[in-house]
FIKOLZA-1660 file (N, C-alpha, C; in steps of 0.1 Angstrom, whole numbers, plus 5000, padded with zeros to 4 digits):
% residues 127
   i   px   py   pz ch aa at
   1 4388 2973 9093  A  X  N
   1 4399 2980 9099  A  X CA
   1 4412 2975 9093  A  X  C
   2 4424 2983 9094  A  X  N
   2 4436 2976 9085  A  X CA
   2 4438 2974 9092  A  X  C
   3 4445 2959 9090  A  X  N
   3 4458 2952 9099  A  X CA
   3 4470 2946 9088  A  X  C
   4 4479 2951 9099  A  X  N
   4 4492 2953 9090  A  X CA
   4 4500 2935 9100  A  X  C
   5 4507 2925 9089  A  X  N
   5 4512 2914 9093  A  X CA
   5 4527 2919 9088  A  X  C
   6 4536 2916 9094  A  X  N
   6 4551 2919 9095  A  X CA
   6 4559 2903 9087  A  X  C
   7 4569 2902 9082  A  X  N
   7 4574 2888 9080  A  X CA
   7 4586 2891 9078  A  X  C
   8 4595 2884 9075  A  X  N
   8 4606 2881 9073  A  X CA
   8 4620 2879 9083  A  X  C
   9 4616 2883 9098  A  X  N
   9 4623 2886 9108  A  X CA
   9 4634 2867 9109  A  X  C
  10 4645 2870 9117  A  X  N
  10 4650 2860 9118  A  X CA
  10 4661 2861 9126  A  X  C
  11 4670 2849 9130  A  X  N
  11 4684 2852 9127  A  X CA
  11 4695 2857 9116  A  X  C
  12 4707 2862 9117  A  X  N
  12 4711 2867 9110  A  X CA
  12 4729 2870 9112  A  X  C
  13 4740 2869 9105  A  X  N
  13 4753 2868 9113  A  X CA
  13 4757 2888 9108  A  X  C
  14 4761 2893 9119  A  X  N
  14 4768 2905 9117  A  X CA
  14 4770 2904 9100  A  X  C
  15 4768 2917 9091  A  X  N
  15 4770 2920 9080  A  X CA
  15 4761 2916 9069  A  X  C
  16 4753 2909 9075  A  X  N
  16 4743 2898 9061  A  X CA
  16 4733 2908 9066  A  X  C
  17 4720 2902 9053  A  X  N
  17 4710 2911 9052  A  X CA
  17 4697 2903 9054  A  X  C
  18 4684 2913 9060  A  X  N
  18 4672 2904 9058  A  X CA
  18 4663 2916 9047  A  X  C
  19 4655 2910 9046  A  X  N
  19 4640 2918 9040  A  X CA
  19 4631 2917 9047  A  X  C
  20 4624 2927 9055  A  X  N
  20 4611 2925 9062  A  X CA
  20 4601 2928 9047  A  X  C
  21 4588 2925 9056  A  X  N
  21 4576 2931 9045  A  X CA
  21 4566 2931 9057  A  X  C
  22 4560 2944 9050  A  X  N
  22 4548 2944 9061  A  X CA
  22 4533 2943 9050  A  X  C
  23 4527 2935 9052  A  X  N
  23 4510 2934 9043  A  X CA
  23 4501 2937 9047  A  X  C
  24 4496 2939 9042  A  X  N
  24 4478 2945 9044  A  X CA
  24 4467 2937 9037  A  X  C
  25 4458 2927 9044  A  X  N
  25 4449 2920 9033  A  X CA
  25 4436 2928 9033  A  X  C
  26 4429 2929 9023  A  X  N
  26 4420 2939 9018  A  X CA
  26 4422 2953 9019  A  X  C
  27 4434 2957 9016  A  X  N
  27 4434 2973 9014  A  X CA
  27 4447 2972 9009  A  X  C
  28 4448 2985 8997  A  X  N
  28 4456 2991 8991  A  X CA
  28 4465 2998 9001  A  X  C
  29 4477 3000 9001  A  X  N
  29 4488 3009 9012  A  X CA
  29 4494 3019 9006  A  X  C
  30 4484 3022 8993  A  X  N
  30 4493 3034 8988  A  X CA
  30 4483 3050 8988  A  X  C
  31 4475 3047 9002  A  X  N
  31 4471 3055 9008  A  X CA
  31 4475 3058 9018  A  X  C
  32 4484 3052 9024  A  X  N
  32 4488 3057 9039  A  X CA
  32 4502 3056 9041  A  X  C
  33 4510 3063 9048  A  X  N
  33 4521 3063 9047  A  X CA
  33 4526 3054 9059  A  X  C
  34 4536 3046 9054  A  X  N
  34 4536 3032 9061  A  X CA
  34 4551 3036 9069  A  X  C
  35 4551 3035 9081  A  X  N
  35 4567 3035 9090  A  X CA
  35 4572 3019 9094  A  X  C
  36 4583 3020 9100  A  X  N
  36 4590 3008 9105  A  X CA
  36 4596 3012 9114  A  X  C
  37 4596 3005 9126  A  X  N
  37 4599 3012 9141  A  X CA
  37 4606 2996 9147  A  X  C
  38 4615 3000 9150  A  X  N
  38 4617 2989 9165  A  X CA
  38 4621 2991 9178  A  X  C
  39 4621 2980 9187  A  X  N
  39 4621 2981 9197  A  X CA
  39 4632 2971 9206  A  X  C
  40 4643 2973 9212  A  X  N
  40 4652 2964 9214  A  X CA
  40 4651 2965 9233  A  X  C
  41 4651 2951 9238  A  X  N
  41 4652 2950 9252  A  X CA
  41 4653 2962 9260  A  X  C
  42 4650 2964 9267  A  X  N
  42 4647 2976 9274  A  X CA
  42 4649 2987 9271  A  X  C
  43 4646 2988 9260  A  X  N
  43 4650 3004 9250  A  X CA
  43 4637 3010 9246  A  X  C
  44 4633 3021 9244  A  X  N
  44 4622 3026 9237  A  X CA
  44 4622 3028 9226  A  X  C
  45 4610 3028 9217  A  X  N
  45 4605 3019 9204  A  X CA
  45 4612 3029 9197  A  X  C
  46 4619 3034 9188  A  X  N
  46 4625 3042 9178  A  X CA
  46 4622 3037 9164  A  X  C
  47 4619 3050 9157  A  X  N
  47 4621 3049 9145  A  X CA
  47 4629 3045 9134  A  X  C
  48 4624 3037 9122  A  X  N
  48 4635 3032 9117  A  X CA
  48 4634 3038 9104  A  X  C
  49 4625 3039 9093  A  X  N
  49 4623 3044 9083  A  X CA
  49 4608 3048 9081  A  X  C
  50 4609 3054 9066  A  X  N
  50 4591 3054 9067  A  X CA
  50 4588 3055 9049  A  X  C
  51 4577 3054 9047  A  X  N
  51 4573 3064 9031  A  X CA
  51 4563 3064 9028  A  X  C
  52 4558 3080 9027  A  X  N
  52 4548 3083 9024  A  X CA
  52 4541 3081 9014  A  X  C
  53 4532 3085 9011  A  X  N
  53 4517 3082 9003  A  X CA
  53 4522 3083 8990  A  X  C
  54 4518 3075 8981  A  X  N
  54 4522 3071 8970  A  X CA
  54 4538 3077 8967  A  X  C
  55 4548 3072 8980  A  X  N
  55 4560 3069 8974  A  X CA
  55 4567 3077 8972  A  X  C
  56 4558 3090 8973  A  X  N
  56 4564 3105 8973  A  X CA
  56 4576 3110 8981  A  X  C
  57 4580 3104 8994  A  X  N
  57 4590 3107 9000  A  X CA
  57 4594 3095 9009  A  X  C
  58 4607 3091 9012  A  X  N
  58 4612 3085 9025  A  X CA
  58 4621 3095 9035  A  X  C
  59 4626 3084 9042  A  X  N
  59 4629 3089 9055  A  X CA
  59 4633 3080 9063  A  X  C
  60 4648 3083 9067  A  X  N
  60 4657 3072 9075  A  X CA
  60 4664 3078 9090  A  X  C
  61 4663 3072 9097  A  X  N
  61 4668 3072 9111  A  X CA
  61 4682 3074 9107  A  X  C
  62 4693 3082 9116  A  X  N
  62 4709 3084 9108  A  X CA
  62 4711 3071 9108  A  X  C
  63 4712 3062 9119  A  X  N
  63 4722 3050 9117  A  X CA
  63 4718 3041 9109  A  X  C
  64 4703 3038 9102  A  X  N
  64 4699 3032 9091  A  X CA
  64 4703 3035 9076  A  X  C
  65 4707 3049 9072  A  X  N
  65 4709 3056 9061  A  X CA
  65 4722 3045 9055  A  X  C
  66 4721 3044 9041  A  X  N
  66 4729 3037 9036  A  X CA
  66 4733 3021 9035  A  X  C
  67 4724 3021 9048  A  X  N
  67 4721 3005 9047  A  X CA
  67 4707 2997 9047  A  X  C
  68 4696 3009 9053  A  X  N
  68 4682 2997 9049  A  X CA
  68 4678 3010 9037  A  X  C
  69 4666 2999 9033  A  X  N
  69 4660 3007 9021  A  X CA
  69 4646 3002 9018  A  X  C
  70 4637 3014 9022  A  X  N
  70 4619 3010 9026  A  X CA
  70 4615 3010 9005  A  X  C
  71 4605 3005 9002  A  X  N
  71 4601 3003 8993  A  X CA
  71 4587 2999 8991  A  X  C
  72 4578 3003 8986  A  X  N
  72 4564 2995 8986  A  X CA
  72 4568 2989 8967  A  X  C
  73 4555 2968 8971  A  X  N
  73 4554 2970 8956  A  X CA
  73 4549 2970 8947  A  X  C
  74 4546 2964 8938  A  X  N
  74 4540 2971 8923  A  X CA
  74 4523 2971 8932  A  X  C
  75 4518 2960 8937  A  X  N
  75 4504 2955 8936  A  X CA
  75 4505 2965 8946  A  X  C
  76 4508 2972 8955  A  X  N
  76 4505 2981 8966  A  X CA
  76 4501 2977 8981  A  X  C
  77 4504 2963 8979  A  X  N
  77 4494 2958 8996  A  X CA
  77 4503 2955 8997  A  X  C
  78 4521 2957 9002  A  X  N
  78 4530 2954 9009  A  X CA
  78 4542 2962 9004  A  X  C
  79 4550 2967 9019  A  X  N
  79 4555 2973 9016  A  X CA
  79 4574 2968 9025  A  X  C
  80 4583 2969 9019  A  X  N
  80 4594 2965 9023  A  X CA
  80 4604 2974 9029  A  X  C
  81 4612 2965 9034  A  X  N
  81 4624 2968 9046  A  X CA
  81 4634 2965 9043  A  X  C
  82 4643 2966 9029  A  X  N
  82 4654 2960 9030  A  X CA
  82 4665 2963 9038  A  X  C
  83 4674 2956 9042  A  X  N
  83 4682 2954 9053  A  X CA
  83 4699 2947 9052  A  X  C
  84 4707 2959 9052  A  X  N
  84 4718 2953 9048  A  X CA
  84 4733 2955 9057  A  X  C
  85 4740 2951 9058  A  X  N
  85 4752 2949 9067  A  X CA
  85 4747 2952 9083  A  X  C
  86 4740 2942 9086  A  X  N
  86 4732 2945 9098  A  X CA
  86 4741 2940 9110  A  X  C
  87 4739 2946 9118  A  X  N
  87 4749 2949 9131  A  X CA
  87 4742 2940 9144  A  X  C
  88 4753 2937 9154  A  X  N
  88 4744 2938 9167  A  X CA
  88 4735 2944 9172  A  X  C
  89 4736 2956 9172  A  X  N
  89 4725 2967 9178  A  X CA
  89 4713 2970 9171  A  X  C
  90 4714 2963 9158  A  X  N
  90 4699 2963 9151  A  X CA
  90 4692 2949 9155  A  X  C
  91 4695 2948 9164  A  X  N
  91 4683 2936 9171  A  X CA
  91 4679 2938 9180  A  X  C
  92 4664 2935 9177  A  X  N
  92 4652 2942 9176  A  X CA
  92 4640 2935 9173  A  X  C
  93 4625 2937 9180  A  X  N
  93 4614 2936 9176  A  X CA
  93 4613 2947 9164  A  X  C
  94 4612 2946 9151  A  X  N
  94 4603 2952 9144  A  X CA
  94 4593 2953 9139  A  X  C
  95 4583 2970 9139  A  X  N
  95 4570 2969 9137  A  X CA
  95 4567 2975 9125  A  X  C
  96 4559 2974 9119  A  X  N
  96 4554 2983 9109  A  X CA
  96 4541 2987 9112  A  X  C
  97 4537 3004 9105  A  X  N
  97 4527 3013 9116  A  X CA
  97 4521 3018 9100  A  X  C
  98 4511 3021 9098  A  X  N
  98 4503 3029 9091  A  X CA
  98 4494 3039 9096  A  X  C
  99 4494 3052 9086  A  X  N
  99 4484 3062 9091  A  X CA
  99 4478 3070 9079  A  X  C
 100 4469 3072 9078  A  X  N
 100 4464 3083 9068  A  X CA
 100 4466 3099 9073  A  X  C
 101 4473 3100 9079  A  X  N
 101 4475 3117 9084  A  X CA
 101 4484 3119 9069  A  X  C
 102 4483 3133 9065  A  X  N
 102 4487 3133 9054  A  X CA
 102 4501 3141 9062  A  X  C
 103 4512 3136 9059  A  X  N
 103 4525 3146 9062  A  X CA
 103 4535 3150 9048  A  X  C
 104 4531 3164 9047  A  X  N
 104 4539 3174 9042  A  X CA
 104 4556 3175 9044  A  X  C
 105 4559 3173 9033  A  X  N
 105 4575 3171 9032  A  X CA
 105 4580 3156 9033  A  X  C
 106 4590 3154 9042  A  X  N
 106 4594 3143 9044  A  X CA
 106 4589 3136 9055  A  X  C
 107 4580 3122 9055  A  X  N
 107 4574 3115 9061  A  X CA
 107 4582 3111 9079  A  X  C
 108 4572 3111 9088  A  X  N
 108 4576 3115 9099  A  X CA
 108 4583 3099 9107  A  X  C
 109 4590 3100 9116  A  X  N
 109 4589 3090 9125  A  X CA
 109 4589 3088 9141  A  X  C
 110 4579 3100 9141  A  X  N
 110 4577 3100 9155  A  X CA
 110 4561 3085 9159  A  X  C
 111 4564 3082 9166  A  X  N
 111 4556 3068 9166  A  X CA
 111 4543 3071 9166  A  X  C
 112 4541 3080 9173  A  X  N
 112 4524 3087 9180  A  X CA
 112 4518 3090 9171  A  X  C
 113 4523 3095 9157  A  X  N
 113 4514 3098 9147  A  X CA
 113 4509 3089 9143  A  X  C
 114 4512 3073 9142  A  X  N
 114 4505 3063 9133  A  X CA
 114 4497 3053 9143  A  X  C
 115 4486 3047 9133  A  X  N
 115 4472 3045 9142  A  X CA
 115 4468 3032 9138  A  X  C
 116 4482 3028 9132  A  X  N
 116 4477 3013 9130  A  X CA
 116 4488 3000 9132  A  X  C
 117 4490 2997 9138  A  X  N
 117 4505 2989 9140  A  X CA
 117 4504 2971 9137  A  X  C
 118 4512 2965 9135  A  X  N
 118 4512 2952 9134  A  X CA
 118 4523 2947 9146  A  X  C
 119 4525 2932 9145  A  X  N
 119 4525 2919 9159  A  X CA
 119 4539 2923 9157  A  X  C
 120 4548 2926 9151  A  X  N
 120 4562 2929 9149  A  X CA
 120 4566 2915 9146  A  X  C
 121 4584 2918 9141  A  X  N
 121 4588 2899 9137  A  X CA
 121 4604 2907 9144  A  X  C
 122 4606 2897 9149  A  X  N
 122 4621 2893 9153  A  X CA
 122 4627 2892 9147  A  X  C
 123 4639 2902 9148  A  X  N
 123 4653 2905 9140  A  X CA
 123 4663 2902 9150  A  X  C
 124 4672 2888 9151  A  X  N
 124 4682 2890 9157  A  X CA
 124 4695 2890 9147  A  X  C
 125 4704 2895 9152  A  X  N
 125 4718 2892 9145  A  X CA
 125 4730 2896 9155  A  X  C
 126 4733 2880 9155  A  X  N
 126 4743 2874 9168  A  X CA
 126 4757 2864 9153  A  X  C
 127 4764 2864 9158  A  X  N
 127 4774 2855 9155  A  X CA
 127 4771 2835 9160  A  X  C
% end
């Protein structure tokens, strides 16, 4: 079964940037379209970005646009979150989710479609 491991999470000062990654050991990820969701203290889990099956399309939450940027790489068993001028309110548990549902157009981020989720990593950014 896939299991998806999250890293990069941390502290971080208003404006600076992290890189999450999310990996997969023994399976290729450029079968399934991989999301990134988080979840902050008593808030419900929202989507953050996503990209579909071989890379064919992304998809950003509005307040992410312009500042993160999902990417899978060359070897295909991890796929990235970069993360830039990061704010207070992006802190957050984040998860990354996988699904083989195939979605037409622009890759979804409603959470319920994906059927495979990892432990999340901690993203804070405090001064």
């Amino acid at each position: 079964q896939l299991q998806l491991v999250e890293s990069g999470g941390g502290l971080v000062q208003p404006g600076g940037s992290l890189r999450l990654s999310c990996a997969a050991s023994g399976f290729t990820l450029d079968y399934y379209t991989i999301g990134w969701f988080r979840q902050a203290p008593g808030k419900e889990r929202e989507g953050v970005s996503c990209i579909s099956r071989r890379s064919s399309s992304t998809n950003y939450a509005d307040s992410m646009k312009g500042r993160f940027t999902i990417s899978r790489d060359s070897t295909k068993t991890t796929v990235w979150l970069q993360m830039n001028s990061l704010k207070h309110e992006d802190t957050a548990v984040y998860y990354c989710a996988a699904t083989e549902t195939i979605m037409f157009g622009r890759c979804s981020l409603s959470n319920e479609l994906y059927d495979y989720w990892g432990q999340g990593t901690q993203v804070t950014v405090s001064s």
